[in-house]
C-alpha positions in Angstrom: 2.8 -31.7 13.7 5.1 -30.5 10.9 9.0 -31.6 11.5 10.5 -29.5 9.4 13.6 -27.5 11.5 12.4 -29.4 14.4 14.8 -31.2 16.6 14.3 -34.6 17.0 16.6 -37.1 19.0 16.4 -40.9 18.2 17.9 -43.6 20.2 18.6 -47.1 18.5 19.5 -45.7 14.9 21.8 -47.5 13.9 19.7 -50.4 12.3 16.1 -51.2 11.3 13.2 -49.6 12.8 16.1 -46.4 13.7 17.8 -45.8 10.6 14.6 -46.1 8.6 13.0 -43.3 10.9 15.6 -41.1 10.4 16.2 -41.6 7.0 12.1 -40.7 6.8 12.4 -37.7 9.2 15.6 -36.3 7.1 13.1 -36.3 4.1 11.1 -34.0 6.1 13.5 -31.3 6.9 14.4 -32.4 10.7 17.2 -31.4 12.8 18.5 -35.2 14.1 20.5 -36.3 16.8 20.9 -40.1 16.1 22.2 -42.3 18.9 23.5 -46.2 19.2 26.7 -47.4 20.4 27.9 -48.8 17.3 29.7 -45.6 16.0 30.1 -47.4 12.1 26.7 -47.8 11.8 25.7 -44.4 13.1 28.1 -43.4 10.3 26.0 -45.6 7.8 22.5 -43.9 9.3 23.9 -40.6 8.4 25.2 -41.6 4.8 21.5 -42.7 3.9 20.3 -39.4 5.4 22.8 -37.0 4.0 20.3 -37.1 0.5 17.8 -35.0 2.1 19.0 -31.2 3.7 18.3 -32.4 7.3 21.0 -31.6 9.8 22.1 -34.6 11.3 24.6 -35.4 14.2 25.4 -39.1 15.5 26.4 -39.4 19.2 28.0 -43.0 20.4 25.7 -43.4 23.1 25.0 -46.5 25.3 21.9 -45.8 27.2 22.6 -48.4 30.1 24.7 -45.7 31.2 23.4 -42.3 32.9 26.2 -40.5 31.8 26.1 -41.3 28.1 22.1 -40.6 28.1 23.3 -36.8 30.0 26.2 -36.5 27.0 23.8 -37.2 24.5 21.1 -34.3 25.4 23.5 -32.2 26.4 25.3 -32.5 23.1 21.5 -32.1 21.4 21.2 -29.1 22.7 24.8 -27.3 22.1 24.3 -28.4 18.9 20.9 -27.2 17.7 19.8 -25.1 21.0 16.4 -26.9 21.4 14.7 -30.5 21.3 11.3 -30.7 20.0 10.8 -34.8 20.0 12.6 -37.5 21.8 12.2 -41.2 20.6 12.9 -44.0 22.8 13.9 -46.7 20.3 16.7 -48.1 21.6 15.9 -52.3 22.3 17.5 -55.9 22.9 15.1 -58.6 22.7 15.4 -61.7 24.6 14.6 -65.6 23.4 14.0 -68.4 25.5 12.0 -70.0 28.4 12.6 -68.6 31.4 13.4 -72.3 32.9 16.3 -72.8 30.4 18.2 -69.7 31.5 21.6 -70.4 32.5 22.7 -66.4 33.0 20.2 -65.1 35.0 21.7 -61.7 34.2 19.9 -61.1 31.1 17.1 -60.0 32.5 18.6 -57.0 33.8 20.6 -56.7 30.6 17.1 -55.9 28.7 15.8 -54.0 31.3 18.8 -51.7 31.3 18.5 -51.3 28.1 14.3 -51.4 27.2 13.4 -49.9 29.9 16.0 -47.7 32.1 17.9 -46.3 28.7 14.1 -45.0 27.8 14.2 -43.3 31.8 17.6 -41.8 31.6 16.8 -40.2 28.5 13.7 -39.1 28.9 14.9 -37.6 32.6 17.4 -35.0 30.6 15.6 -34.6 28.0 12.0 -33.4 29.4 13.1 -30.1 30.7 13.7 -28.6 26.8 10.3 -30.5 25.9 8.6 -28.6 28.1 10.1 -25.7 27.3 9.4 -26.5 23.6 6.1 -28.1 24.5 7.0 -31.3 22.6 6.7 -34.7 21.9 8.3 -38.0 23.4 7.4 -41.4 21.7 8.2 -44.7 23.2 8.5 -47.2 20.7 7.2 -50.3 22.2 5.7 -53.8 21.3 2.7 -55.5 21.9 4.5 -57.5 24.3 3.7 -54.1 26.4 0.2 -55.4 26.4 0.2 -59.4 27.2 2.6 -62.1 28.2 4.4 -63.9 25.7 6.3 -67.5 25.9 10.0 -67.8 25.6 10.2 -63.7 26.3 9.7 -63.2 30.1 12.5 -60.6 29.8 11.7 -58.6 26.9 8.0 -58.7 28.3 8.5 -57.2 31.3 10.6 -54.1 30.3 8.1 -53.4 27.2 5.2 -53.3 30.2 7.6 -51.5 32.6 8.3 -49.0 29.5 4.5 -48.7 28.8 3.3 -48.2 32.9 6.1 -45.4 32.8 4.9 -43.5 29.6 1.2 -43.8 31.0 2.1 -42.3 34.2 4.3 -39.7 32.8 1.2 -38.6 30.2 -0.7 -38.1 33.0 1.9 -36.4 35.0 2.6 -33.6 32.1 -1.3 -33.3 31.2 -0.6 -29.6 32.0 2.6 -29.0 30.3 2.2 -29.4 26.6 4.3 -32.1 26.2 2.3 -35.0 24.6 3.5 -38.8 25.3 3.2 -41.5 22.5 3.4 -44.8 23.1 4.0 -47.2 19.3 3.3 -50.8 19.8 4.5 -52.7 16.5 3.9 -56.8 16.1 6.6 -59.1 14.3 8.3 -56.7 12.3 11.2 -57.5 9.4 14.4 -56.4 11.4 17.4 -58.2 13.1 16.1 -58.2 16.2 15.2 -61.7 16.8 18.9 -62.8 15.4 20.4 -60.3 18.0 18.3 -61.4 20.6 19.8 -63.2 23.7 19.4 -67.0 24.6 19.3 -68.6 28.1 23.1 -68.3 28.0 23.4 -64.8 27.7 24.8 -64.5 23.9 23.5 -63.3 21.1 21.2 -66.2 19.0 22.6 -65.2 15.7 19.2 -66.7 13.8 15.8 -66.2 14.7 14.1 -69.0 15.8 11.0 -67.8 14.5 9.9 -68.1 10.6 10.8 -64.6 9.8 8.7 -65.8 6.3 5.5 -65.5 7.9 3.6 -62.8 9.4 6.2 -59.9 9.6 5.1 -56.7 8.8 7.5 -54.2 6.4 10.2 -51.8 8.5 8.7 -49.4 5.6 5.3 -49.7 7.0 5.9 -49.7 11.0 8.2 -46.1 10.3 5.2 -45.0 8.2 2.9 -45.6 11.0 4.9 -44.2 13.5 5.1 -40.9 11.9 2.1 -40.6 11.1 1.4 -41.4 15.0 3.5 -38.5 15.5 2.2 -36.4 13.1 -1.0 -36.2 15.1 0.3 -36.3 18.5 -1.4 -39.6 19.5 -0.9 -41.2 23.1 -1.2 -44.7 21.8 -0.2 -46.2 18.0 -0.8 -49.9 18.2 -0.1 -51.9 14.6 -2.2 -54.7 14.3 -5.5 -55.6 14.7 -5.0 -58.8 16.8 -2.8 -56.3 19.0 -5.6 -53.6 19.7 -7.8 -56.9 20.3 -6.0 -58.3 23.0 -6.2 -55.4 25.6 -10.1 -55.7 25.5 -10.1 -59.8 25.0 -8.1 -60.0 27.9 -10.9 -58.4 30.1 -13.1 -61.2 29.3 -11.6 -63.8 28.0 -8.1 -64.2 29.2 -7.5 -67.8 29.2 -8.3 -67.7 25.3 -5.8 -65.2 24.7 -3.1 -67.2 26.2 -3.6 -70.0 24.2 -3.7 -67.7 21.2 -0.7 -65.8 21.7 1.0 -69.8 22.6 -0.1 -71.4 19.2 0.7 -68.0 17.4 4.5 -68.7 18.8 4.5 -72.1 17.8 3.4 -71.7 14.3 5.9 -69.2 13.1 8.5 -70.5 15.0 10.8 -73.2 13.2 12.2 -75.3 15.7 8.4 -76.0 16.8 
């Protein structure tokens, strides 16, 4: 799949994994409708793209809300007519064990916005992929795949997000429209600082080492497009991560205790 004068919509571009992608996607000529809700960093995303001779549009979107994920298809498609790719990368994480939480109402925070954003977009969006016959990527996590401590939260909507793409594969065998589900590990971004703690706020530092382990934003965008470029239905990053799906089946007790002293050793407070 060639991107060139394609239209491609990507939620969450206003920092890390986003603005990388569409930085990497104006290189190659795409039409992009960028989407986040912090308007200045949209801004920022667009200045790093506007070195290549993609078109580019930013759209203040917040895809807890229906409305906004309508507005920002809608404005996709008076702008350039057609949309050929939607990527669901919009994400919050969530740090801490579940019997610490003090704001219970952080778990539908992250689903809103993991999960339900990467519905209400796909929902308006899938009638001009199929008309298109196009692509829609879900950028998930191996979290998708296998429960993780002190991220009960962000767990469940990255399985939620990865049952929904599965289904809706199946669902549009027929239609041309392929479904790509990226699952990335630890990865170098902000995520983990912007993450919310059992009080519902924002950590502000990672409690993880981000030293160890984390792969390149450089090298998670470069496999994602090249997930893209072939039309895949499944991208995942590391080899522990396409491990633990088939570990799981036999040995699933051992991967618990894996995935628990992998969080302790890279995180600090440990």
């Amino acid at each position: 799949m060639s991107f060139a004068n394609k239209t491609i919509v990507l939620t969450g571009a206003s920092a890390g994994i986003g603005r990388t992608l569409a930085i990497s996607l104006a290189q190659q000529d795409a039409n992009l409708v960028l989407a986040a809700r912090n308007q200045e960093a949209l801004e920022q995303t667009i200045t790093g793209c506007k070195n290549y001779p993609a078109k580019v549009i930013a759209v203040s979107t917040d895809v807890t809300q229906v409305e906004g994920c309508q507005h920002l298809i809608e404005t996709a498609i008076a702008t350039f007519g057609r949309i050929d790719v939607l990527i669901n990368n919009a994400g919050i994480g969530m740090l801490t064990r579940f019997d610490e939480v003090t704001d219970i109402s952080i778990f539908e925070q992250v689903m809103q916005v993991n999960y339900l954003g990467a519905v209400y977009c796909t929902h308006y969006a899938l009638p001009y992929l199929k008309a298109n016959r196009g692509l829609l990527v879900a950028v998930s996590s191996i979290c998708g795949k296998t429960g993780v401590p002190t991220r009960t939260g962000y767990v469940a909507s990255k399985h939620a997000m990865q049952g929904f793409f599965d289904t809706l594969r199946i669902e549009l065998h027929s239609t041309g429209v392929d479904v790509l589900v990226v699952s990335p590990g630890f990865v170098a971004t902000d995520i983990r600082q912007r993450a919310l703690g059992a009080d519902g706020k924002p950590l502000g530092k990672s409690p993880r080492d981000e030293t160890q382990g984390n792969m390149s934003v450089d090298e998670c965008v470069r496999q994602i497009i090249w997930a893209m470029e072939r039309r895949k239905r499944e991208h995942i990053m590391t080899l522990k991560g396409k491990a633990i799906p088939w570990a799981k089946l036999i040995v699933p007790g051992f991967v618990d205790r894996i995935v628990a002293a992998t969080i302790r050793k890279t995180t600090s407070t440990q």
